[in-house]
C-alpha positions as CSV (number, residue, x, y, z in Angstrom):
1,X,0.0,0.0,0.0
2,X,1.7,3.5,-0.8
3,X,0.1,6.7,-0.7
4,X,-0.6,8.7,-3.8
5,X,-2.1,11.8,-2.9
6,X,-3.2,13.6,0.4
7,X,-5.1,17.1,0.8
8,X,-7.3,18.1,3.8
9,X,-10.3,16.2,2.6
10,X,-8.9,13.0,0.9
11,X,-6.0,10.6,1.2
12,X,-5.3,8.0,-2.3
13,X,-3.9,4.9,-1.8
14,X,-2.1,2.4,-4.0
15,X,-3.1,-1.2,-3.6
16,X,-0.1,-3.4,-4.9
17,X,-0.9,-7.5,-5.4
18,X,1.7,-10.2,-4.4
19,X,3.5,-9.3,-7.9
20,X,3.9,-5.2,-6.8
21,X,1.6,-4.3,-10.0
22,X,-1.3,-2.3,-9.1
23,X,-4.1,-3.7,-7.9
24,X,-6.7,-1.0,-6.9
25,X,-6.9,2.2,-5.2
26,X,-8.7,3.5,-2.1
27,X,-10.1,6.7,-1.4
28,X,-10.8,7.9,2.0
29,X,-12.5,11.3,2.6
30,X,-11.7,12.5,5.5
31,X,-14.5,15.0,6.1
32,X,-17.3,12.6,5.9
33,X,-14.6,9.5,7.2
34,X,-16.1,7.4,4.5
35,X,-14.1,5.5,1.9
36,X,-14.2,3.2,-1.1
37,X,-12.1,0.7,-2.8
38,X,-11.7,0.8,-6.9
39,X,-10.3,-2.1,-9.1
40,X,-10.7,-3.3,-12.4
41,X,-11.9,-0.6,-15.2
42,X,-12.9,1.5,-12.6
43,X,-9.5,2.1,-10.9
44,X,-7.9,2.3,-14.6
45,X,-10.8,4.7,-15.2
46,X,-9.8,6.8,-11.7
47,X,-5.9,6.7,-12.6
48,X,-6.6,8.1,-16.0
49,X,-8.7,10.9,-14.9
50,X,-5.7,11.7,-12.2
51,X,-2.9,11.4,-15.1
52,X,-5.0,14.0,-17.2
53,X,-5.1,16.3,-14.0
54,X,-1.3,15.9,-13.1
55,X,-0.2,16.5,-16.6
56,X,-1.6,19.7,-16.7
57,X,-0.8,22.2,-13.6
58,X,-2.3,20.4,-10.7
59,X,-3.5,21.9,-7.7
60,X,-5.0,20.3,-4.8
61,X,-8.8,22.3,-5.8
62,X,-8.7,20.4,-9.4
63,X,-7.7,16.6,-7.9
64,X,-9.7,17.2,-5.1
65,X,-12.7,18.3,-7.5
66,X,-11.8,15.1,-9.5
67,X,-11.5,12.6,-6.5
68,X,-15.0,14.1,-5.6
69,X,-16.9,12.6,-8.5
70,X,-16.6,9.3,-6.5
71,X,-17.9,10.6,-3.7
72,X,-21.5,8.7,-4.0
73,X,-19.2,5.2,-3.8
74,X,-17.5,6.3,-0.7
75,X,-20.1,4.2,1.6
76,X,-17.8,2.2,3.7
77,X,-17.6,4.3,7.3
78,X,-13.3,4.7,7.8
79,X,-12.0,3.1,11.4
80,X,-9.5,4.6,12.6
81,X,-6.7,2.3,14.6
C-alpha cells in the first residue's frame, strides 16, 4: 500500500498485489470519514482521470474536484486504529 495523494479532505492509496503491480486504489475522505475501494476498469478509469489532471498544472482544488466525483461510492464508514 503506498500513498498517492493527500489534501485536507482526501488521502489516495495504492493497492499493490503479491507481484507489486497495481491492484486497486482506495479513497478515504476525510471530512465525511467514508471511503471506497476501486479495481478493475474503474481504478484504470480513476488513474486516467488523475494522469490527465497531473499533466496539466495540478493543484489540490482540481484533484480534489476530480476525486469528488466518486464521492456517492464512498459508503464504507473509515476506522481509525
Amino acid at each position: 500500500m503506498q500513498m498517492i495523494y493527500n489534501s485536507p479532505v482526501y488521502c489516495v492509496m495504492e493497492i499493490a498485489g503479491f507481484d507489486g503491480e497495481p491492484r486497486g486504489v482506495e479513497i478515504l475522505d476525510k471530512l465525511a470519514r467514508r471511503e471506497t475501494y476501486l479495481e478493475g476498469e474503474l481504478a484504470e478509469s480513476f488513474r486516467s482521470g488523475v494522469q490527465k489532471i497531473v499533466s496539466g498544472s495540478p493543484s489540490v482544488e482540481a484533484l480534489d474536484g476530480f476525486i469528488s466525483q466518486y464521492e456517492g461510492l464512498m459508503q464504507q464508514p473509515l476506522a481509525f486504529h
